[in-house]
N, C-alpha and C positions, 0 to 999 in steps of 0.2 A: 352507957350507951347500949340502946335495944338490940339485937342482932335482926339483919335484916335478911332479905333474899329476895336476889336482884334477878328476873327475866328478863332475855332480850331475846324478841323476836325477830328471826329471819324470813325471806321469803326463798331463798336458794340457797342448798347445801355446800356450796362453792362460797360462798359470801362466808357464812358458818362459818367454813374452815378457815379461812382468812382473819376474820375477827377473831378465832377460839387462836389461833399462830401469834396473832397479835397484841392479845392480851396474856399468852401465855409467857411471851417472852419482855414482856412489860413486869414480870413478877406476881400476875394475878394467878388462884389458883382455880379453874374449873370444877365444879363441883359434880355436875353433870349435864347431860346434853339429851334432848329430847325430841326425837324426828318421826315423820309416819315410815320411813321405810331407810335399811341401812347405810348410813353413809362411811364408803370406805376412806378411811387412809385416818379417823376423827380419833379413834383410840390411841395413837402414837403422840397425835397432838396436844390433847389434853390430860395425858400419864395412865393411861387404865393398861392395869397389865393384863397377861394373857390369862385366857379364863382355864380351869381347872375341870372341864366337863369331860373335856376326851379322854383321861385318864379315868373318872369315874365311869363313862363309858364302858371302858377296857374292863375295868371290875366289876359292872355289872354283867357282861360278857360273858367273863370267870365265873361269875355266879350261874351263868345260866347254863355254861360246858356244865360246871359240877354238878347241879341239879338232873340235866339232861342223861350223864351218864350213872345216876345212883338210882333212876328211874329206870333207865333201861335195863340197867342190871338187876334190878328189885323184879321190874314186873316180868320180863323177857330169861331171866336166870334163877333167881331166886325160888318168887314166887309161882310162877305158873310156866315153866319153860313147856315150850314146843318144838317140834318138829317143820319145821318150812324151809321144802326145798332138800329135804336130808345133810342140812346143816347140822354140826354138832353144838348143843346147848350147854355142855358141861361147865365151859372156862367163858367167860367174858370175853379174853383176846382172840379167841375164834372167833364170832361174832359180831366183834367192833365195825366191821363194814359192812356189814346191812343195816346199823344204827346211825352210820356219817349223815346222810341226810336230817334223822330226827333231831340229832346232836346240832348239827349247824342250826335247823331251824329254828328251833327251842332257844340256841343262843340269840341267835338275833329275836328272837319274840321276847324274849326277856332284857335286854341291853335296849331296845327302841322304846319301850312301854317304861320302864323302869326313869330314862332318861326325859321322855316327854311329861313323867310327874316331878322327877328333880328338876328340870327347866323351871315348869311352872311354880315349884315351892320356892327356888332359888329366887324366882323374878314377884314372888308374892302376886302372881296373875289367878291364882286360880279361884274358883267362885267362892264369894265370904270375904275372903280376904282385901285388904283396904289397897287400891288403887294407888299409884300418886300419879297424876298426871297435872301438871300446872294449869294446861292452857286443853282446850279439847280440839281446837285445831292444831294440835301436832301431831294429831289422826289422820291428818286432811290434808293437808298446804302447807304448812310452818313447822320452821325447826327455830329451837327454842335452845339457849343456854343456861343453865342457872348457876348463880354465883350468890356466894354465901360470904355473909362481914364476917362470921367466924373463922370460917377459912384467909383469910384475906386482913390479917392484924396490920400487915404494914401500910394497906391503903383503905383512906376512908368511902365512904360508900357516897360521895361526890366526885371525889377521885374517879373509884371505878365506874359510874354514869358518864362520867368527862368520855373517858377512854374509850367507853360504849358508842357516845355519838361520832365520835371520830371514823366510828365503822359504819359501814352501810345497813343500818338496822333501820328494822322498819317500825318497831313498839319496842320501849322498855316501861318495865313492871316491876313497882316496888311491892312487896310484903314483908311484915311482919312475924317472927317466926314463932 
């Protein structure tokens, strides 16, 4: 038997949630879901766990303190100290607070820029890389579910169309995978 991949179009996120409720607890298993703008409460419904960025966040964060302050201590201490304000340049920890601002900023310059390229690698959005969007209106108007026979052993792929019409869907979409 071929493996197939079942779309079903919605026209309300609300309808969505209902059929993805409904078929989840029919034993189908959601493969994924595809909308132009976020629909909450969808992630609980169809098993996606929480995602891991805020942590990677926090670390790139870390990276950008420690950068921030081996800089400051290189060029402000190290390398070229100066006199500003009849501060003393000798120790680092005299000095740490006329650097709090460069420090903070540097980390958030480094944790926001860092994260909006792991977004984009994590989601394969960025330019080159291959796309997958089923339907191009789930850009527009329509939220989309897709369901996979490989996923889904115990019921067959009339089975799962059956169960589809029973919801208020407005297209389903067979392909071949």
């Amino acid at each position: 038997m071929a493996n197939k991949v079942i779309y079903a179009v919605y026209e309300d996120p609300e309808l969505l949630k209902s059929a993805a409720r409904k078929l989840v607890t029919a034993g189908v298993k959601v493969r994924d879901v595809f909308s132009p703008f976020p629909v909450h409460g969808i992630d609980p419904i169809i098993g996606l766990k929480r995602t891991r960025l805020g942590i990677v966040s926090f670390m790139f964060g870390c990276l950008g303190l420690s950068l921030a302050i081996l800089g400051t201590y290189y060029m402000m201490i190290y390398d070229w100290p100066m006199n500003i304000g009849g501060k003393p340049n000798r120790y680092y920890y005299q000095n740490v607070t006329s650097f709090i601002p460069v420090l903070f900023e540097f980390t958030v310059l480094l944790a926001a820029h860092c994260m909006a390229i792991t977004y984009l690698i994590r989601n394969k959005t960025l330019p080159g890389m291959p796309g997958r969007n089923p339907d191009p209106r789930s850009t527009d108007d329509k939220f989309i579910i897709e369901l996979r026979t490989e996923d889904n052993h115990m019921h067959a792929p009339e089975a799962i169309t059956g169960m589809l019409r029973e919801t208020t869907v407005f297209e389903i979409n067979e392909r071949q995978c």
